[in-house]
N, CA, C and O atoms as CSV, one atom per row, in Angstrom:
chain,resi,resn,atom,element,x,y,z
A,1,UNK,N,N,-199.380,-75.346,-89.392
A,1,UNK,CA,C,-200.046,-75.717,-90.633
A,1,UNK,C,C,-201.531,-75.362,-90.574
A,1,UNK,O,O,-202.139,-75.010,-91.585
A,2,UNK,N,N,-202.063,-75.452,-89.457
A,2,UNK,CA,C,-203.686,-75.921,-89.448
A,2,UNK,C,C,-204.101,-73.482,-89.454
A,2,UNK,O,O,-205.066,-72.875,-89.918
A,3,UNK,N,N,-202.717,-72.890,-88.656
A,3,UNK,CA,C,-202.896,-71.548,-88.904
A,3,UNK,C,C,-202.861,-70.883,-90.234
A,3,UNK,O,O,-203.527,-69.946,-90.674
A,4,UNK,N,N,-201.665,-71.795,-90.904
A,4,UNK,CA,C,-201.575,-71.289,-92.524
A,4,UNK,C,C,-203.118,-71.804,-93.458
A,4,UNK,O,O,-203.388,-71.029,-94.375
A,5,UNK,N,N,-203.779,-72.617,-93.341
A,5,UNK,CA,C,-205.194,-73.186,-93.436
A,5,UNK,C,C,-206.207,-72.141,-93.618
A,5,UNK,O,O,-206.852,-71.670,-94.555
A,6,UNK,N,N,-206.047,-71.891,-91.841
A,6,UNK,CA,C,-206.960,-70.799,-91.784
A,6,UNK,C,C,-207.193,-69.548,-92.226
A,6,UNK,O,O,-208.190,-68.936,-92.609
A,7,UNK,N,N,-205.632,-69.218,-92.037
A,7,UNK,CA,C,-205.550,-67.744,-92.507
A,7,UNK,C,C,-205.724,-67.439,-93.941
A,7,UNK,O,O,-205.865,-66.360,-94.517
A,8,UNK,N,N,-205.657,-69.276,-94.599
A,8,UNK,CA,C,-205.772,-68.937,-96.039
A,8,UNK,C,C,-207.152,-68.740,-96.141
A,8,UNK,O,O,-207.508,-67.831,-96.892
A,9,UNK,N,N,-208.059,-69.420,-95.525
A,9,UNK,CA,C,-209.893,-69.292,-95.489
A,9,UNK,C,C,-210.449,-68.147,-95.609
A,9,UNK,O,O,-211.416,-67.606,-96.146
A,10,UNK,N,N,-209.265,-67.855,-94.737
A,10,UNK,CA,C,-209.636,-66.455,-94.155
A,10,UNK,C,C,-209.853,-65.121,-95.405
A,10,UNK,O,O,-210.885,-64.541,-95.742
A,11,UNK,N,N,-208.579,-64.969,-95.833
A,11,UNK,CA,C,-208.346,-64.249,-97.025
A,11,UNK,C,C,-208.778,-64.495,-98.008
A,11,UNK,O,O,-208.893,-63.571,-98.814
A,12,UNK,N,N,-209.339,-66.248,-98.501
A,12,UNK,CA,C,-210.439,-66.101,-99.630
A,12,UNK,C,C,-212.103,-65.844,-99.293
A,12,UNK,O,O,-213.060,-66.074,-100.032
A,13,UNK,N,N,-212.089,-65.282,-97.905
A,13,UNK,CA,C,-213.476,-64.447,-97.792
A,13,UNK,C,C,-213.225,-63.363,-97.696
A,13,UNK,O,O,-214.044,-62.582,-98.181
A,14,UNK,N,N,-212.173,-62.878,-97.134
A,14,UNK,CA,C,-211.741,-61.235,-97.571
A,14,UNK,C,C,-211.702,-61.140,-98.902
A,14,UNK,O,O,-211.811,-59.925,-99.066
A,15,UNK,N,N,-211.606,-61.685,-100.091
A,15,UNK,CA,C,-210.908,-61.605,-101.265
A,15,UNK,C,C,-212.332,-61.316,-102.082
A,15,UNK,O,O,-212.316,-61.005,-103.273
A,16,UNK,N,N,-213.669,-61.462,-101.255
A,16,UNK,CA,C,-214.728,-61.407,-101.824
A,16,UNK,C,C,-215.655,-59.985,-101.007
A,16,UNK,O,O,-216.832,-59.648,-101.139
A,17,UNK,N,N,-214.493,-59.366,-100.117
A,17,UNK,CA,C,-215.068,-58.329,-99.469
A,17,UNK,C,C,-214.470,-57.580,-99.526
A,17,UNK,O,O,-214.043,-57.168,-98.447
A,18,UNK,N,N,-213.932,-56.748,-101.017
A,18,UNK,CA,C,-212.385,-56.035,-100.984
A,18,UNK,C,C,-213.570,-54.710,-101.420
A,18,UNK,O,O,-214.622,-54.891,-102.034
A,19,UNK,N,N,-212.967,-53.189,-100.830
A,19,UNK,CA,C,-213.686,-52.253,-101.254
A,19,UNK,C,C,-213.459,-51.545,-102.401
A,19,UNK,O,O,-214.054,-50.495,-102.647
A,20,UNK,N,N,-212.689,-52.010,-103.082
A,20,UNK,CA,C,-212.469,-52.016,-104.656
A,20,UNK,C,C,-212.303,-53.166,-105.195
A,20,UNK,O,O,-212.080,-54.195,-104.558
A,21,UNK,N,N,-212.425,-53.061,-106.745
A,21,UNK,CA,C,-212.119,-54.320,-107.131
A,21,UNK,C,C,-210.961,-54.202,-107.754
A,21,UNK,O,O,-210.655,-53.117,-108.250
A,22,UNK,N,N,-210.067,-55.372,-107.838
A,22,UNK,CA,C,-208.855,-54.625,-108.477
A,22,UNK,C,C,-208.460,-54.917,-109.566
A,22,UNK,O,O,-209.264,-55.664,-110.124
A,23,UNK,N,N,-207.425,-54.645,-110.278
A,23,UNK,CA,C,-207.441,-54.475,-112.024
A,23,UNK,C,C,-207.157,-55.577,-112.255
A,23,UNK,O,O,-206.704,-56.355,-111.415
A,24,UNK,N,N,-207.402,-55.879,-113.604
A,24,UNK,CA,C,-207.528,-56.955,-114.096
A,24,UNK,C,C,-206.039,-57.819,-113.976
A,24,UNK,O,O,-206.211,-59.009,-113.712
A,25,UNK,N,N,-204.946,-57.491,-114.095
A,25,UNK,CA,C,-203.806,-58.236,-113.823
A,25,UNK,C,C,-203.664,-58.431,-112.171
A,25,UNK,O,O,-202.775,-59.209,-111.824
A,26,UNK,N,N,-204.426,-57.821,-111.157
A,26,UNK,CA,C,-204.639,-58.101,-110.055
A,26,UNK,C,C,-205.233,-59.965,-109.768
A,26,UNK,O,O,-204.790,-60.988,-109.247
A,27,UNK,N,N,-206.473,-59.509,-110.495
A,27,UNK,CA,C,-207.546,-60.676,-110.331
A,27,UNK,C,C,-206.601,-61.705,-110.940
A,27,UNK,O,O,-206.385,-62.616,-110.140
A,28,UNK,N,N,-206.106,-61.815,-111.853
A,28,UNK,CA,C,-205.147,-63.210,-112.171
A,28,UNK,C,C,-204.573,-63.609,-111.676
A,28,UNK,O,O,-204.481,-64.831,-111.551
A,29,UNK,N,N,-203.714,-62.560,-111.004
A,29,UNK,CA,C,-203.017,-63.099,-109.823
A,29,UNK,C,C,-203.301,-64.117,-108.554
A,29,UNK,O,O,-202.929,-65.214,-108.138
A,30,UNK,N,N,-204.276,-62.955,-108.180
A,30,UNK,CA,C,-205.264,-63.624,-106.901
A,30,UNK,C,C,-205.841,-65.182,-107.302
A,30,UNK,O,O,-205.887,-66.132,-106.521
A,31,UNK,N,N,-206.392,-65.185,-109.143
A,31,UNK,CA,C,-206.970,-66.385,-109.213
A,31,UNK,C,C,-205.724,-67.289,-109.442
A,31,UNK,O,O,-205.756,-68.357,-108.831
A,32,UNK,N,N,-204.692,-67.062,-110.173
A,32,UNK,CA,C,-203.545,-68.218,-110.088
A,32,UNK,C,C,-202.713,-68.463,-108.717
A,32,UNK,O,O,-201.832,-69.319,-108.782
A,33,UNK,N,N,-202.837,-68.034,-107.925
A,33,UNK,CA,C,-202.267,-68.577,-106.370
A,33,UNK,C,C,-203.442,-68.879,-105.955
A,33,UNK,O,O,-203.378,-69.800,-105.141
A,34,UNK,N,N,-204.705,-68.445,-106.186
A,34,UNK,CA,C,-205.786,-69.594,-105.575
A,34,UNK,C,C,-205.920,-70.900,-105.982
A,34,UNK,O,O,-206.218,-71.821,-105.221
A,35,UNK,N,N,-205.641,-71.040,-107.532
A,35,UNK,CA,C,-205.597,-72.062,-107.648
A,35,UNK,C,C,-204.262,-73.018,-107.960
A,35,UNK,O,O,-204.463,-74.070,-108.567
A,36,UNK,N,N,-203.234,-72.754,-107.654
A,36,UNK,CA,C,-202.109,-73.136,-107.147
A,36,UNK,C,C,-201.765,-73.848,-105.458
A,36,UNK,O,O,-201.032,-74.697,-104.951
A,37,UNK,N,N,-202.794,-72.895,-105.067
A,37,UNK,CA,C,-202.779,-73.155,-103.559
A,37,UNK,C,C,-203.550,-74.453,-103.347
A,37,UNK,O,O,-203.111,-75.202,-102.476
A,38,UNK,N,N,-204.396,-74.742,-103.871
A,38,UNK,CA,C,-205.617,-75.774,-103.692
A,38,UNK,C,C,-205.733,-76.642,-104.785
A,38,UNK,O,O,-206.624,-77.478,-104.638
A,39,UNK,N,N,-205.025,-76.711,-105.976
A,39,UNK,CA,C,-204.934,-77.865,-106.881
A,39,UNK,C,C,-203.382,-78.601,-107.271
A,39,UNK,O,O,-203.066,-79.723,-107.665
A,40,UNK,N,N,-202.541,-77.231,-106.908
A,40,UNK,CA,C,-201.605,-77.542,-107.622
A,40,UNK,C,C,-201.444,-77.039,-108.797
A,40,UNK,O,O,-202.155,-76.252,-109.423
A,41,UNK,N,N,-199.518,-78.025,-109.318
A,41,UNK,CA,C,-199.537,-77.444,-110.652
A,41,UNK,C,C,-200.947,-77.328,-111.823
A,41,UNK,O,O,-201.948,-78.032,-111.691
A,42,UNK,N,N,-200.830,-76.648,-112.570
A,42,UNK,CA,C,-201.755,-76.655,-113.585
A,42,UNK,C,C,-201.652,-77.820,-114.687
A,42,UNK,O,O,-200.627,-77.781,-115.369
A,43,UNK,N,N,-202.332,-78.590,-114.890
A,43,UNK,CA,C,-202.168,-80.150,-115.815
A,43,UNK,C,C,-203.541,-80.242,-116.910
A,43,UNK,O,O,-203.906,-81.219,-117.564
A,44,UNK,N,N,-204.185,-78.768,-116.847
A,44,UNK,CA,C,-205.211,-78.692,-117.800
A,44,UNK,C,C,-204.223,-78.439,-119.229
A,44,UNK,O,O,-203.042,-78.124,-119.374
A,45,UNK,N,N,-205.287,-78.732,-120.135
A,45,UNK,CA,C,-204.928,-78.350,-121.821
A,45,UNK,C,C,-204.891,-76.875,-121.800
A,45,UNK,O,O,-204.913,-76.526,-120.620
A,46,UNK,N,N,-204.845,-75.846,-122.599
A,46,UNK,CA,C,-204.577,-74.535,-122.760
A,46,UNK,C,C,-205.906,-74.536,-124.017
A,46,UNK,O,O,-206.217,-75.107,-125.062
A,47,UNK,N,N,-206.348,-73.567,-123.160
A,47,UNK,CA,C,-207.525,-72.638,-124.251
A,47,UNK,C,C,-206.967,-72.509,-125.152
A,47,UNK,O,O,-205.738,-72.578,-125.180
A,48,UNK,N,N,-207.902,-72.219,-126.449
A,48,UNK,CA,C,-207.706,-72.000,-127.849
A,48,UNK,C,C,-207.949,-70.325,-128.090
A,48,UNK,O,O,-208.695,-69.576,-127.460
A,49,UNK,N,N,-207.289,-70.102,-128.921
A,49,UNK,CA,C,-207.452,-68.491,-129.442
A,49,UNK,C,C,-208.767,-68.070,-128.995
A,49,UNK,O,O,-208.816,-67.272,-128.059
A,50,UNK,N,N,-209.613,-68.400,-129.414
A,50,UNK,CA,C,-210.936,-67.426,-129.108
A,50,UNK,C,C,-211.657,-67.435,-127.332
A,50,UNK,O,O,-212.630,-66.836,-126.875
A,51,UNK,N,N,-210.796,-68.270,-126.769
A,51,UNK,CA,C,-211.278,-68.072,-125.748
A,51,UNK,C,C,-210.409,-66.889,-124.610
A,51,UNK,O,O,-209.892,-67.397,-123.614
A,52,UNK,N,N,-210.312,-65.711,-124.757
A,52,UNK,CA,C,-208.652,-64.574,-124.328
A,52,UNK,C,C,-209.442,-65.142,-122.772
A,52,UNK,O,O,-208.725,-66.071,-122.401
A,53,UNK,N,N,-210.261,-65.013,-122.044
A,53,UNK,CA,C,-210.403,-65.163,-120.584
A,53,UNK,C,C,-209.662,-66.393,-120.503
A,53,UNK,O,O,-208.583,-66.243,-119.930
A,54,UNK,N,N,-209.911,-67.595,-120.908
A,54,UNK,CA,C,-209.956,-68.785,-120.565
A,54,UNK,C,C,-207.998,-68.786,-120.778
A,54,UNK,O,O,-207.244,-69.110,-119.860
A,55,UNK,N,N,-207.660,-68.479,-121.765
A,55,UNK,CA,C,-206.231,-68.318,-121.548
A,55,UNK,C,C,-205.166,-67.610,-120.468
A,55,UNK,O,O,-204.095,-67.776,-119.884
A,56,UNK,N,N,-206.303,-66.683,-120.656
A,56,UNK,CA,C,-205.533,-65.361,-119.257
A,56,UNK,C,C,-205.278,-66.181,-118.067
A,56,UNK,O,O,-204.270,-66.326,-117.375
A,57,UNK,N,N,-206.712,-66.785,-118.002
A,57,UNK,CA,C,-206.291,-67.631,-116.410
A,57,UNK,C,C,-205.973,-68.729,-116.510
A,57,UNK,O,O,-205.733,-69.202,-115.399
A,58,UNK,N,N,-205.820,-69.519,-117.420
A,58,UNK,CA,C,-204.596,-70.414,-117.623
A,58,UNK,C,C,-203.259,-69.859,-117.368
A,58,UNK,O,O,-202.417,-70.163,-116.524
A,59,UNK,N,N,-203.265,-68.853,-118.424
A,59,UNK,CA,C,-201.492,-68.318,-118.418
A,59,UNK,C,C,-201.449,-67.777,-116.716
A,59,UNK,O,O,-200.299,-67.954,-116.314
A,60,UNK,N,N,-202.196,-67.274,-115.785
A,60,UNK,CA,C,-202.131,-66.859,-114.617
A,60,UNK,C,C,-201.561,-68.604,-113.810
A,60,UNK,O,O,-200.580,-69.044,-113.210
A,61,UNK,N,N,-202.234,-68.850,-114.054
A,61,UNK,CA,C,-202.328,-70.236,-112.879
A,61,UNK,C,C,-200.609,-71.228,-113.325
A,61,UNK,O,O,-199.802,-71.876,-112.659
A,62,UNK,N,N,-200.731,-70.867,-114.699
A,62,UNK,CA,C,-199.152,-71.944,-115.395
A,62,UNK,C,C,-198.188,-71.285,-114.892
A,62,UNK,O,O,-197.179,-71.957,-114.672
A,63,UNK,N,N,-198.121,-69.602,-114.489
A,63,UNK,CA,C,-197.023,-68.873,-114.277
A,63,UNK,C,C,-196.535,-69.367,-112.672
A,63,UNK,O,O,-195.322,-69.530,-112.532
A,64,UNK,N,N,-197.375,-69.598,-111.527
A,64,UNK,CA,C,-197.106,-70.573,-110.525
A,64,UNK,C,C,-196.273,-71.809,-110.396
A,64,UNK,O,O,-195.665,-72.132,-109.376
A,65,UNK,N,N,-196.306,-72.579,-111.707
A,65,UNK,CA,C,-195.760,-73.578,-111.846
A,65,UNK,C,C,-194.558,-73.926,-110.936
A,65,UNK,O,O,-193.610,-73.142,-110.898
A,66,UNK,N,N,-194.543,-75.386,-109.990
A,66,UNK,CA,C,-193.699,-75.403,-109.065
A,66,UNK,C,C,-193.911,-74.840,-107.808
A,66,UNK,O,O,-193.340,-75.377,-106.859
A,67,UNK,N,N,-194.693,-73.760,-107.586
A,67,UNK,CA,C,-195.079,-73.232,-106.575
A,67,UNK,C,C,-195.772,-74.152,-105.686
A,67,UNK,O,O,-196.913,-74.567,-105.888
A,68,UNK,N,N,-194.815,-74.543,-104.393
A,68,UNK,CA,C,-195.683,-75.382,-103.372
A,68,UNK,C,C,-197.009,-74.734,-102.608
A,68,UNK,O,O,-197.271,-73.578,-102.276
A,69,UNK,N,N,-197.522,-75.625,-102.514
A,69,UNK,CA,C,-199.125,-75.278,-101.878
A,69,UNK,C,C,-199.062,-74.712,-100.819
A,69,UNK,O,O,-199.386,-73.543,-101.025
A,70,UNK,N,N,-198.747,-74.920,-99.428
A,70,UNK,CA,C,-198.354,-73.643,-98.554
A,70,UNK,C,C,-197.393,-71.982,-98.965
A,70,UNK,O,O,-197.449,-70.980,-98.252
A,71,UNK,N,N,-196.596,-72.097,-100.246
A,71,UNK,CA,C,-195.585,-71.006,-100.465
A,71,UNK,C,C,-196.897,-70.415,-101.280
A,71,UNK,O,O,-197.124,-69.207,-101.210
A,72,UNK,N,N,-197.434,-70.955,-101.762
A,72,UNK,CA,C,-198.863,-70.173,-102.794
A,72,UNK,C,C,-199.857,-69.753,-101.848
A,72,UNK,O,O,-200.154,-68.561,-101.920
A,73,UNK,N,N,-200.537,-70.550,-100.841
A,73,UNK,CA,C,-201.303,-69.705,-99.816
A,73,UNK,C,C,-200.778,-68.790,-99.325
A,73,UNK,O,O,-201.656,-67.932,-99.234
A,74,UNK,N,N,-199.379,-68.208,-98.724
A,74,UNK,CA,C,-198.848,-67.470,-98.148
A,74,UNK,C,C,-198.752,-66.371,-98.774
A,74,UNK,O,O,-199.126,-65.382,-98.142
A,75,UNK,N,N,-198.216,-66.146,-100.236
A,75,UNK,CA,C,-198.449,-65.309,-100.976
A,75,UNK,C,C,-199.786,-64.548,-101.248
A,75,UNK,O,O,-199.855,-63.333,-101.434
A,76,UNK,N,N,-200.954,-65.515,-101.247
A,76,UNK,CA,C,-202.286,-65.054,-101.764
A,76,UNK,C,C,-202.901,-64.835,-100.430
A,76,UNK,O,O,-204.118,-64.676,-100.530
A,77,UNK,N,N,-202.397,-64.769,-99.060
A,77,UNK,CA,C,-202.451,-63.659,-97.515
A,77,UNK,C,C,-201.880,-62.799,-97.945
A,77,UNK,O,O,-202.524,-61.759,-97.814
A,78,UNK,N,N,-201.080,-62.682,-98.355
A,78,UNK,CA,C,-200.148,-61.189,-98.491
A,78,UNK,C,C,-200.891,-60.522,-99.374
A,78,UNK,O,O,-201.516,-59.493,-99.114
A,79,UNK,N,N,-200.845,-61.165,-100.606
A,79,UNK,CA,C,-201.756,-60.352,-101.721
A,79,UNK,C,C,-203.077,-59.609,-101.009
A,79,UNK,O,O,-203.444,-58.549,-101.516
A,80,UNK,N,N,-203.665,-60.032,-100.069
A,80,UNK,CA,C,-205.248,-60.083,-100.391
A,80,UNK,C,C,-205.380,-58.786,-99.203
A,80,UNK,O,O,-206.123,-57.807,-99.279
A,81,UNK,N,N,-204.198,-59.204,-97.867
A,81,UNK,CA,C,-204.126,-58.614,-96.982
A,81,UNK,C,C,-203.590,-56.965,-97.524
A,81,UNK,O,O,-204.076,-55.956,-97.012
A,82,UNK,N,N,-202.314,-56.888,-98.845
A,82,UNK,CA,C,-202.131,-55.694,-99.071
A,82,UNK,C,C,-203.629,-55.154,-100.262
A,82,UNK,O,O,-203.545,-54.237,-101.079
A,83,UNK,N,N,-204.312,-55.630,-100.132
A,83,UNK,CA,C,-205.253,-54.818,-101.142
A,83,UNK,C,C,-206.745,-54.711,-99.965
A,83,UNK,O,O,-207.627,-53.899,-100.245
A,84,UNK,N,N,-206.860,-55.452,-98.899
A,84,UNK,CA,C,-207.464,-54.880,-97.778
A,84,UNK,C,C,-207.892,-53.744,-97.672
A,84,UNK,O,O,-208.404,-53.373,-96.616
């Protein structure tokens, strides 16, 4: 547990040292298993029409839904490690 921890630490400082940045359905990704990994389900209200960011990463983070907090860090190593 305390390795899955780390390695998750790990990859959200890689995730800020990537030599590209990656496309925009990338970054949602990365941000909805980050925050899946570390809050949990999503239990916020849903943005309103005019806000398209604020929805995007809502709709990113709701698509997790159910996703346990170690099965979401593990994923967002893999993610971060294949865009390395």
């Amino acid at each position: 547990m305390a390795d899955l921890n780390a390695d998750f630490e790990a990859a959200v400082a890689n995730s800020k040292k990537l030599s590209q940045r990656p496309d925009n359905a990338t970054l949602l990704k990365i941000y909805g298993l980050y925050k899946q990994a570390t809050i949990g389900d999503n239990a916020e209200k849903k943005p309103g029409f005019g806000d398209m960011i604020g929805r995007a990463k809502w709709d990113a983070w709701n698509g997790f839904k159910g996703t346990g907090s170690d099965d979401a860090k593990r994923q967002y190593i893999e993610l971060i490690q294949s865009l390395g």
